[in-house]
C-alpha positions as CSV (number, residue, x, y, z in Angstrom):
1,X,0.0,0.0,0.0
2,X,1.4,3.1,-1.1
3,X,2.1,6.2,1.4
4,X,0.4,9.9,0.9
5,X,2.9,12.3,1.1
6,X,0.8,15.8,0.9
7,X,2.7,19.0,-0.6
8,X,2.0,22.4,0.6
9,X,3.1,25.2,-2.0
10,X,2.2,22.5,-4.8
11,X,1.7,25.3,-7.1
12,X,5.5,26.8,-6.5
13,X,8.8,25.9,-7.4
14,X,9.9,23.7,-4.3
15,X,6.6,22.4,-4.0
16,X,6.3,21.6,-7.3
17,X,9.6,20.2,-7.9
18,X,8.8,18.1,-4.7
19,X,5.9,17.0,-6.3
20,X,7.3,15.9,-10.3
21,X,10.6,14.2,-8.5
22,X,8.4,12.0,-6.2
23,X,6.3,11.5,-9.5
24,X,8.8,10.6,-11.9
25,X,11.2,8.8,-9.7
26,X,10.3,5.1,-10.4
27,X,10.7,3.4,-6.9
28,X,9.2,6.7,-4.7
29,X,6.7,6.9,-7.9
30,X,5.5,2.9,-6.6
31,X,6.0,4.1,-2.6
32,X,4.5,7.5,-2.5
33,X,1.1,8.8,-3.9
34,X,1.0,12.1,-3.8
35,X,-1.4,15.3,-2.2
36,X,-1.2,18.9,-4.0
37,X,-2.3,21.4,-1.6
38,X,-3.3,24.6,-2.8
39,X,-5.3,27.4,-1.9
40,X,-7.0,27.8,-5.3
41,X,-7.8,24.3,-6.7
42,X,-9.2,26.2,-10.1
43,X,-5.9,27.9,-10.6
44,X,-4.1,26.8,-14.4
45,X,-1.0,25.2,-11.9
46,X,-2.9,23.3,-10.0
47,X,-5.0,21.7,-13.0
48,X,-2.3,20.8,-14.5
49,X,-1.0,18.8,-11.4
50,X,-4.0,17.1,-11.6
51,X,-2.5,14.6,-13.5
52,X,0.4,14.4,-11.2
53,X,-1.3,14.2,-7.7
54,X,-4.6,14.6,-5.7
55,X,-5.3,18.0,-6.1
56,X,-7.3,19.4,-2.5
57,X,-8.0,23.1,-1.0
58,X,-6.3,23.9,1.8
59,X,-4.8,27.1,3.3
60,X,-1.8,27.1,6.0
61,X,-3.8,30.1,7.9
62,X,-7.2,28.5,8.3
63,X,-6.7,25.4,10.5
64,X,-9.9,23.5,10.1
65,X,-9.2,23.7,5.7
66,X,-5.7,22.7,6.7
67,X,-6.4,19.6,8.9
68,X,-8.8,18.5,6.6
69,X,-6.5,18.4,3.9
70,X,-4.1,16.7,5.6
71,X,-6.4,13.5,6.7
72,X,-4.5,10.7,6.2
73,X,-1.1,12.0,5.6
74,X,1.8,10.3,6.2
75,X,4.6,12.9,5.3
76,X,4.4,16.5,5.1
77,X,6.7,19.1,2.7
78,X,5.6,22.4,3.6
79,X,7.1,25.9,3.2
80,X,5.8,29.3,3.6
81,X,5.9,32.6,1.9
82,X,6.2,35.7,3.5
83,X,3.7,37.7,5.3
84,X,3.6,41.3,4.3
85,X,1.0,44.2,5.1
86,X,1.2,43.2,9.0
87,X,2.6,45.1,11.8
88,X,4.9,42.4,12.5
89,X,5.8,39.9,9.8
90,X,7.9,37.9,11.2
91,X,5.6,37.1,14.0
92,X,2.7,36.6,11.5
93,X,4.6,34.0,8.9
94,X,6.2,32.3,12.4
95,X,2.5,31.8,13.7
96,X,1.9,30.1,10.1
97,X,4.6,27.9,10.4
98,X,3.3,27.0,13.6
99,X,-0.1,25.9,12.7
100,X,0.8,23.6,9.9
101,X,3.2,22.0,12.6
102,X,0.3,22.0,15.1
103,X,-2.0,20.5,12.5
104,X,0.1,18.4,11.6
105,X,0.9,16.3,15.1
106,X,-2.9,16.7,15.7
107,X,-3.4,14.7,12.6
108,X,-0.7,12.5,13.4
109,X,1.6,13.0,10.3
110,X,4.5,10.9,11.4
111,X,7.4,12.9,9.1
112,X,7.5,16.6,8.7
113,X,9.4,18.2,5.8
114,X,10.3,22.0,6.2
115,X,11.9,24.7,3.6
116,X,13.9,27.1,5.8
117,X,15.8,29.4,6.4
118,X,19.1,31.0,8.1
119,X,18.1,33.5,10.9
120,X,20.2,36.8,9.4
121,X,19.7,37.9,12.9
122,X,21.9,35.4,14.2
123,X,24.2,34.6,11.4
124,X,25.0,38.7,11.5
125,X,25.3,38.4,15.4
126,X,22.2,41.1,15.8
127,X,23.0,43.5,13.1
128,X,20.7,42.7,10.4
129,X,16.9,42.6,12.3
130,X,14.9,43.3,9.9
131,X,14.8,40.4,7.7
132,X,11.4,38.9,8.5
133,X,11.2,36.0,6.2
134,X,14.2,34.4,7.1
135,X,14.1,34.9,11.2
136,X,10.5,33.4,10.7
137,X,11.4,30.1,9.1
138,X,14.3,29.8,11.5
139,X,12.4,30.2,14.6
140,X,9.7,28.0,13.1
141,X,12.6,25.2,12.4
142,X,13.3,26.3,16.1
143,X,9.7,25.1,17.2
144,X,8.8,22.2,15.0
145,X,12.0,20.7,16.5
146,X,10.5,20.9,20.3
147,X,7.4,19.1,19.0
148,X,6.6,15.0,18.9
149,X,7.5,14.9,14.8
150,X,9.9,13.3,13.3
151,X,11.4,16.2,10.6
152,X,13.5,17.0,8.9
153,X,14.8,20.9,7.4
154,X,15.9,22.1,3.5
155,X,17.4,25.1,3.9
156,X,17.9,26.4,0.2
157,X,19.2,29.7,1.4
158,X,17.1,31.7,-0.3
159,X,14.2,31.6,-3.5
160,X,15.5,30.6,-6.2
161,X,12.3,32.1,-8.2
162,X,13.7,35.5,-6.8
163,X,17.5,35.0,-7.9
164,X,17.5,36.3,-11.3
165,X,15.5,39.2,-9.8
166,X,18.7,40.4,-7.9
167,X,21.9,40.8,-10.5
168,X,23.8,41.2,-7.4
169,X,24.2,38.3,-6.7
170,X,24.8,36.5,-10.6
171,X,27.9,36.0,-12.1
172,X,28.7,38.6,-15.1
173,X,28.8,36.3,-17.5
174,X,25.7,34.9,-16.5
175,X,22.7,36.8,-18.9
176,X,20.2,38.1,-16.4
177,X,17.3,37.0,-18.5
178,X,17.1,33.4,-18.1
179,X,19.3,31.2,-15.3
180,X,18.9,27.7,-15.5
181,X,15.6,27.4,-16.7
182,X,14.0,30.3,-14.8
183,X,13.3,33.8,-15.9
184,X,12.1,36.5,-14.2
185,X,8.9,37.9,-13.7
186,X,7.5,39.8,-16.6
């Protein structure tokens, strides 16, 4: 009998490559069936992974969607995006983070998959503060590891979907437009 591995972000780049890997590996393929959670089920992304995965509505800030689409679940990927429009973002993605890892022990998920992140508040001993998205994941890598979960953390280090976005940080050499298959937003 296989094992449902449910993806939050489905509809993203991490969530979406966690989702065609699983698919097209052979062996995880025969292990693993797989549950696309997304907050619009009618969106062009998530009809096309329709032919991927189980495709169900769920949103990581409204706890009784979320627990509902994680019945039956064996393993959880989830990441987060930032919060913004809030007094205090950090606080408000962290409290997100904390819900699906809540939810998640209530519906007894046995393995828990998080995308973080560095804290720049620690890794710049204090100096950088104001870099919400990151301090959030760390401190909700911080709390899912207190909990009764087995997890696990991938900690790309940033978005990629956001690197061509900042030149800064490219080689010269490299054209700006398109970096290994993605391109910038247009």
């Amino acid at each position: 009998m296989s094992k449902l591995l449910a993806v939050l972000g489905a509809t993203g780049l991490q969530g979406s490559g966690v989702v065609n890997y699983v698919r097209r590996d052979p062996e995880l393929s025969k292990q693993w069936k797989v549950r696309a959670i997304t907050r619009n089920v009618d969106s062009d992304k998530a009809k096309a992974l329709r032919e991927k995965a189980e495709v169900v509505k769920g949103n990581a800030t409204d706890r009784a969607a979320l627990a509902k689409a994680l019945e039956g679940v064996h393993t959880l990927f989830a990441m987060t995006t930032p919060v913004f429009g809030v007094d205090d973002p950090l606080e408000a993605e962290f409290q997100v983070i904390k819900t699906i890892a809540d939810v998640a022990v209530e519906q007894g998920i046995q393995y828990l998959i998080f995308s973080t992140l560095p804290s720049c508040r620690d890794v710049s001993n204090g100096k950088y503060t104001g870099v919400a998205p990151f301090d959030a994941k760390a401190k909700g890598k911080e709390y899912i590891e207190t909990l009764p979960i087995k997890s696990s953390f991938y900690c790309p280090g940033s978005f990629m979907k956001t690197l061509p976005l900042r030149p800064c940080l490219l080689h010269d050499r490299i054209p700006t437009k398109v970096i290994h298959g993605f391109s910038p937003a247009t």
